[in-house]
C-alpha positions as CSV (number, residue, x, y, z in Angstrom):
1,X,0.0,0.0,0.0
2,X,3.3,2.4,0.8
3,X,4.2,1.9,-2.4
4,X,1.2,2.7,-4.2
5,X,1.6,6.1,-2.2
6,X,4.6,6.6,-3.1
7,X,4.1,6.3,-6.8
8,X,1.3,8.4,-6.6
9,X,3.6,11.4,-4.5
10,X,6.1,10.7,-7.6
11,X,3.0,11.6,-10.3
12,X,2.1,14.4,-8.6
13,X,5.5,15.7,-8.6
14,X,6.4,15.2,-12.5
15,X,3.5,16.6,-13.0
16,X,5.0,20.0,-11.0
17,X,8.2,19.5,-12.9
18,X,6.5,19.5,-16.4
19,X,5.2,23.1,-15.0
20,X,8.9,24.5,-14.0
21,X,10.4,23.5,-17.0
22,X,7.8,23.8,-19.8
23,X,9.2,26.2,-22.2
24,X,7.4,29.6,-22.7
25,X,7.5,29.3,-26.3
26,X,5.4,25.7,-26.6
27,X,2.3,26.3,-28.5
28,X,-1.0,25.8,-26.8
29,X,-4.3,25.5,-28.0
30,X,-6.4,28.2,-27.5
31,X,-9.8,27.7,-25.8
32,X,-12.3,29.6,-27.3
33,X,-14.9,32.1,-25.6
34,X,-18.2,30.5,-25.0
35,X,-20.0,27.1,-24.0
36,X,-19.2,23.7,-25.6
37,X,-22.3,22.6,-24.1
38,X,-25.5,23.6,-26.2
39,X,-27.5,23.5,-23.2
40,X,-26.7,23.3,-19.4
41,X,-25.1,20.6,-18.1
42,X,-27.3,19.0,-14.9
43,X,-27.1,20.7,-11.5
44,X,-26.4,18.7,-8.8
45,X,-29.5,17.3,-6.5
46,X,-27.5,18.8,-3.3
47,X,-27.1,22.8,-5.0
48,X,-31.1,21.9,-5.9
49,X,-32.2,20.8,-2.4
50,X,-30.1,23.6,-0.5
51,X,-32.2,26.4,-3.0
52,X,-35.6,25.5,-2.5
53,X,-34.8,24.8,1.0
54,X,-34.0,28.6,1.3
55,X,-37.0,29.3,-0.8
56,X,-35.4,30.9,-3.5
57,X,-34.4,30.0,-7.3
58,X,-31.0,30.2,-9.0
59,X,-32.3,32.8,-11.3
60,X,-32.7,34.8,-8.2
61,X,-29.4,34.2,-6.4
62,X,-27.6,34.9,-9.5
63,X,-29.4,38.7,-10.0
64,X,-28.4,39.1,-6.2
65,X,-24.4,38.5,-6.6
66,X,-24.8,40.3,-10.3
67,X,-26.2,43.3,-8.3
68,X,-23.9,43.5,-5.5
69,X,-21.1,43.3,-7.7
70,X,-22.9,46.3,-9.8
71,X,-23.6,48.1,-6.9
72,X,-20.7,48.4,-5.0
73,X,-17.8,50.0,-6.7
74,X,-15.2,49.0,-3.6
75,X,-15.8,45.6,-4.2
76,X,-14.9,46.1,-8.3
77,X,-11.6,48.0,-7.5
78,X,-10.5,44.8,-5.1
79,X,-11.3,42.6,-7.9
80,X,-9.7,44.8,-10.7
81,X,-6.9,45.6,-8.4
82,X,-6.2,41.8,-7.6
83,X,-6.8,40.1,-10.6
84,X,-3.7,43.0,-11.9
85,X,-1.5,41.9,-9.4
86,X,-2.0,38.0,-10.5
87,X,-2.5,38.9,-14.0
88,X,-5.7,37.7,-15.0
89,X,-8.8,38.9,-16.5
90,X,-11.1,40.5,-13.4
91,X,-13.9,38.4,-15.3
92,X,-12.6,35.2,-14.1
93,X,-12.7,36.3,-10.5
94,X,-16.3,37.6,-11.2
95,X,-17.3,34.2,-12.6
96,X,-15.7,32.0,-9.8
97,X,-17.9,34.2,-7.4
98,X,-21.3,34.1,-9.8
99,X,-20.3,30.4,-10.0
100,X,-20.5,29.9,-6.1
101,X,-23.1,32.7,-4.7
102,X,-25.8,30.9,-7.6
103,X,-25.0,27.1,-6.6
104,X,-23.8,27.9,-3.7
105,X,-25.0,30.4,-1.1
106,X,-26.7,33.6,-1.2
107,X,-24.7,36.5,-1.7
108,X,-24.8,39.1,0.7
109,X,-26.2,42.4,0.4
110,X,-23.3,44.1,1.0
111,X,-19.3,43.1,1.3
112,X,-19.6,44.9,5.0
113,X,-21.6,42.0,5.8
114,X,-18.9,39.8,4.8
115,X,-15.8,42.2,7.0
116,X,-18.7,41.1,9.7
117,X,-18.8,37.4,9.2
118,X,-15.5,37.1,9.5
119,X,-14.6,39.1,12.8
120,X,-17.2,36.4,14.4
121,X,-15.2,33.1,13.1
122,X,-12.0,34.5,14.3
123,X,-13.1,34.3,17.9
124,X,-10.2,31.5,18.2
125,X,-10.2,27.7,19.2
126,X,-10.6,26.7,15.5
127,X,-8.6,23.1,15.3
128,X,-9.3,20.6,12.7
129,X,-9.6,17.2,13.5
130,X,-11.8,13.8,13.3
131,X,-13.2,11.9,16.0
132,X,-11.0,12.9,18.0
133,X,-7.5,12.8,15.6
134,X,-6.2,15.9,15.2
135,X,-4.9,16.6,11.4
136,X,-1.4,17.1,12.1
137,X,-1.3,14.0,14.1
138,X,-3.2,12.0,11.3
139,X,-0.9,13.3,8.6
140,X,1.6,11.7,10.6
141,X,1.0,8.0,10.3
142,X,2.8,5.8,8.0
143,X,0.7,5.9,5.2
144,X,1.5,9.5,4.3
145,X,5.4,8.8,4.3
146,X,5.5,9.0,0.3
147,X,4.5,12.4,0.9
148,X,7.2,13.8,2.8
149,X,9.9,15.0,0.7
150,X,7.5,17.2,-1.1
151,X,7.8,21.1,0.4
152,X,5.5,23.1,-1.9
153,X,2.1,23.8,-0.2
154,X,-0.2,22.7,-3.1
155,X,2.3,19.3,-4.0
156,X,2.1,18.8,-0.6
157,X,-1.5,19.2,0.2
158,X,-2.7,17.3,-2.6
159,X,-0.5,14.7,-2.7
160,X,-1.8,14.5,1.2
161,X,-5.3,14.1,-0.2
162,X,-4.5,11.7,-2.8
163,X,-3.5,9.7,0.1
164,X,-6.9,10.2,2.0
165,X,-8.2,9.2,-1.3
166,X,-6.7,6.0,-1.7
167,X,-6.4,4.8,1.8
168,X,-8.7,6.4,4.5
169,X,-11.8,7.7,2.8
170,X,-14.8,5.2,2.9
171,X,-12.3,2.3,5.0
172,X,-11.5,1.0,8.5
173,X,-7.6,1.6,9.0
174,X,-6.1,0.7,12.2
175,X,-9.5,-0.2,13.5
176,X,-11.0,2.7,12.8
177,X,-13.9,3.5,10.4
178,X,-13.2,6.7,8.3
179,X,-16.3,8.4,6.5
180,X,-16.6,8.1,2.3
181,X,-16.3,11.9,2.3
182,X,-13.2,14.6,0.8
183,X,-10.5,14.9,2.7
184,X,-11.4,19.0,2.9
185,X,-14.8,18.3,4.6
186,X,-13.3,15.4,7.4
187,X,-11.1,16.9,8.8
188,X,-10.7,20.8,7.8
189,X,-14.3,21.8,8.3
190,X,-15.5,21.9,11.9
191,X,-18.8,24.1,11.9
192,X,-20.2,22.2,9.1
193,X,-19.0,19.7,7.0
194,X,-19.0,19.7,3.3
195,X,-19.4,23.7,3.3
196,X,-17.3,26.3,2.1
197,X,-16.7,30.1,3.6
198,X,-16.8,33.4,2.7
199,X,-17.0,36.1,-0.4
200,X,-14.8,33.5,-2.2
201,X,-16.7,30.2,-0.8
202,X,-13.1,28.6,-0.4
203,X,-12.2,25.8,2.0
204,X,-9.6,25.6,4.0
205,X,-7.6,23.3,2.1
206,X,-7.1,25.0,-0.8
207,X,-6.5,27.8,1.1
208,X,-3.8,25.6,2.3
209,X,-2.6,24.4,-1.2
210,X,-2.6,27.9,-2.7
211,X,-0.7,29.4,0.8
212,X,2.4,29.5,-1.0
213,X,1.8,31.2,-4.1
214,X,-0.5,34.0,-2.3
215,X,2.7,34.4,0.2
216,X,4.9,35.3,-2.8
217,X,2.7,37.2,-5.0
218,X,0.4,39.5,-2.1
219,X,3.0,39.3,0.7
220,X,0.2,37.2,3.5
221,X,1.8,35.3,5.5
222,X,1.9,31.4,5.0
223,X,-0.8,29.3,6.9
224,X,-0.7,26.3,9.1
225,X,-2.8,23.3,9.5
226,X,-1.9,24.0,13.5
227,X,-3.4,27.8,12.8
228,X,-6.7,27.0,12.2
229,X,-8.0,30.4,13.1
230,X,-5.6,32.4,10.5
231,X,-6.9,29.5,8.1
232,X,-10.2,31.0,8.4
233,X,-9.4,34.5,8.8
234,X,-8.0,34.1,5.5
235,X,-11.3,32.6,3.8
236,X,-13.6,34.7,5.9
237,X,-11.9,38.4,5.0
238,X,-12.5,39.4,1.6
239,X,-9.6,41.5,1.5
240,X,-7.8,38.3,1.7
241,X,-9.7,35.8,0.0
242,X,-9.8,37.7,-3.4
243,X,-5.8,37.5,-3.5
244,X,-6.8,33.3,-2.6
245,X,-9.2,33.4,-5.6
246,X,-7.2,35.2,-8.1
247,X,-4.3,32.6,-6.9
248,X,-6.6,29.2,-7.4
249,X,-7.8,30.8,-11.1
250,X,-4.1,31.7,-11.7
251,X,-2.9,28.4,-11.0
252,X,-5.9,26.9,-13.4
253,X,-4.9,29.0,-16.2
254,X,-1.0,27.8,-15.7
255,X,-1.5,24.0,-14.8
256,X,-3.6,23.9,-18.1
257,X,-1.2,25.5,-20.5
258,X,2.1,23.6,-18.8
259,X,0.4,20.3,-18.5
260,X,-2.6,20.1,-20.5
261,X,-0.9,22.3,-23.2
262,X,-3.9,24.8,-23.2
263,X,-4.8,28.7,-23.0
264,X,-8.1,28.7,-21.3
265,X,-6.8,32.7,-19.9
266,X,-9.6,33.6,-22.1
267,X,-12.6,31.1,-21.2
268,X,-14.0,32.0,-17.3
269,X,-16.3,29.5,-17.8
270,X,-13.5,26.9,-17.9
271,X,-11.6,28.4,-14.9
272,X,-14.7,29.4,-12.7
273,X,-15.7,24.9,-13.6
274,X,-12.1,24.3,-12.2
275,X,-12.6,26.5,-9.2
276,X,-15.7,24.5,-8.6
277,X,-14.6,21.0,-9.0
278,X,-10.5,21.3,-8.0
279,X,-7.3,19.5,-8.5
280,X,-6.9,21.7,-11.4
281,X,-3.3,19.9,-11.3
282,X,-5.2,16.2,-11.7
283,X,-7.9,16.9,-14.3
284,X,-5.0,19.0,-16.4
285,X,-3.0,15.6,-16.4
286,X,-5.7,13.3,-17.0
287,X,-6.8,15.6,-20.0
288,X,-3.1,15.2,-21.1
289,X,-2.8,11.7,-21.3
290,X,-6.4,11.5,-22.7
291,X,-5.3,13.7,-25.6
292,X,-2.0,11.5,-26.2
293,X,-3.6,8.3,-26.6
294,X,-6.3,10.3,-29.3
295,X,-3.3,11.4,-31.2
296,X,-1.9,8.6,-31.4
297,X,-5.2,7.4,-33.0
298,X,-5.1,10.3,-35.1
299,X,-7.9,11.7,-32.9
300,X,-8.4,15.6,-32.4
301,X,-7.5,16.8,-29.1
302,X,-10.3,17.1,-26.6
303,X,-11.2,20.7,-25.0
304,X,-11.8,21.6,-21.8
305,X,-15.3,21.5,-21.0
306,X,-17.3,23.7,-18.8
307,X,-19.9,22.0,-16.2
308,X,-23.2,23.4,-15.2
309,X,-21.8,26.3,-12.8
310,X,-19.3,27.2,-15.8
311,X,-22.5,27.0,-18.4
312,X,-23.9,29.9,-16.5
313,X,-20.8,32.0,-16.4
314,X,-20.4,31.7,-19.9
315,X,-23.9,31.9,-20.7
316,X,-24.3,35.7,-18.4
317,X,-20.7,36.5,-19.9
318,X,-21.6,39.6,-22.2
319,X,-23.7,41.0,-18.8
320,X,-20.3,40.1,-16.5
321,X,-18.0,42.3,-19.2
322,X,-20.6,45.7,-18.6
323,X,-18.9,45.6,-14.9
324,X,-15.7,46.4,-16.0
């Protein structure tokens, strides 16, 4: 079983290699504007359920982000000023936030609201753990050994969940009985499981992942696993969860043109669809080796497809550009 980790822990970190040494100059196929999908692909039963249960209708909590992001001209400069700094297109920071506060949650009528929220979850005694197992003493145990010689925060973290993935999730190890759930909602999401925070709707493992790359580029300060309270500051203040968003998109739009050898910088339907679902670094790879075996059939390559939350962005894309 080690060994399957390990081999795993060595994917994951070719597949980061391919990124530092892919030459600038490769050619990659451009994504074009727009849906593939004629029509919207199906929205999950759970973002169904969790709308009617709040009595409302996507159609409604998508007009309620459009118009807080029309009506508050602060909000706009943060995302203009961020999506500068990581250089990408506002619009796919305004898509991974249609994306989440339609599927999602309800948007709030204002982003004080949000400055609010987030003074109340950083009250302190925030620790992530299962059934009593704390995370850093879980991430400890044997199985997680093939992981250890990796030091970047998103190689790390995800080759940390692959683990979960393969090992713990849905099995009894050592005699105990771990849940078939993500890794994310086990263990790093203690007021309730399987839900996401904030202006941004991020979880605190990718704001673990992504720690790295926001350190370098905004200057915040790296986060800790044994700091569950700056974990959530950082998800809860929009100040700081825009830099988190711009990073996850940024990384998208890299991951896909090193790996997957494609430029989907000018697609936010494709990048808010990888916000959504994650491991931007997996699917890029599996869409790689998917598009060598078809050309080795003589196949056209496969595109990047949107899902159902990317549908909409792409779909409300001409009413998203009149914000900026």
């Amino acid at each position: 079983m080690v060994r399957r980790h390990l081999t795993h822990a060595v994917s994951l970190l070719l597949c980061f290699t391919l990124i530092a040494v892919s030459p600038a100059s490769a050619r990659l196929i451009t994504v074009p504007e727009g849906n593939r999908n004629k029509v919207q692909p199906k929205i999950p039963g759970a973002s169904v359920k969790r709308t009617k249960q709040t009595k409302s209708t996507f159609d409604r909590k998508y007009e309620k982000i459009r118009d807080l992001l029309r009506r508050d001209e602060k909000l706009r400069g943060k995302i203009a000023s961020v999506a500068q700094t990581y250089e990408i297109d506002p619009l796919h920071i305004v898509g991974a936030l249609v994306g989440e506060h339609t599927y999602n949650v309800d948007a709030y009528d204002r982003l004080q609201a949000y400055y609010v929220k987030a003074v109340s979850y950083a009250a302190g005694g925030i620790d992530f753990r299962y059934d009593g197992e704390n995370v850093d003493e879980f991430i400890q145990r044997e199985e997680f050994s093939g992981c250890a010689d990796l030091t970047g925060s998103f190689e790390l973290w995800s080759c940390r969940e692959a683990v979960w993935n393969d090992t713990f999730r849905n099995r009894t190890v050592d005699g105990k009985r771990f849940p078939n759930d993500r890794f994310s909602a086990v263990f790093f999401q203690p007021f309730y499981a399987g839900q996401t925070f904030g202006l941004g709707q991020l979880n605190p493992l990718t704001a673990l992942k992504l720690t790295d790359l926001v350190n370098k580029v905004s200057g915040y300060k790296k986060l800790s696993h044994q700091r569950g309270d700056d974990v959530y500051k950082a998800i809860m203040n929009p100040d700081i969860t825009l830099a988190y968003v711009a990073a996850a998109l940024k990384y998208s739009i890299d991951v896909y043109g090193d790996v997957a050898g494609f430029d989907i910088s000018g697609n936010p339907g494709i990048t808010a669809t990888l916000y959504n679902v994650g491991s931007p670094d997996v699917r890029a790879e599996t869409l790689a080796r998917t598009n060598r075996k078809r050309k080795a059939r003589g196949q056209r390559p496969k595109l990047p497809q949107e899902n159902y939350y990317g549908w909409l962005v792409n779909d409300k894309l001409e009413e998203l550009k009149e914000l900026f």
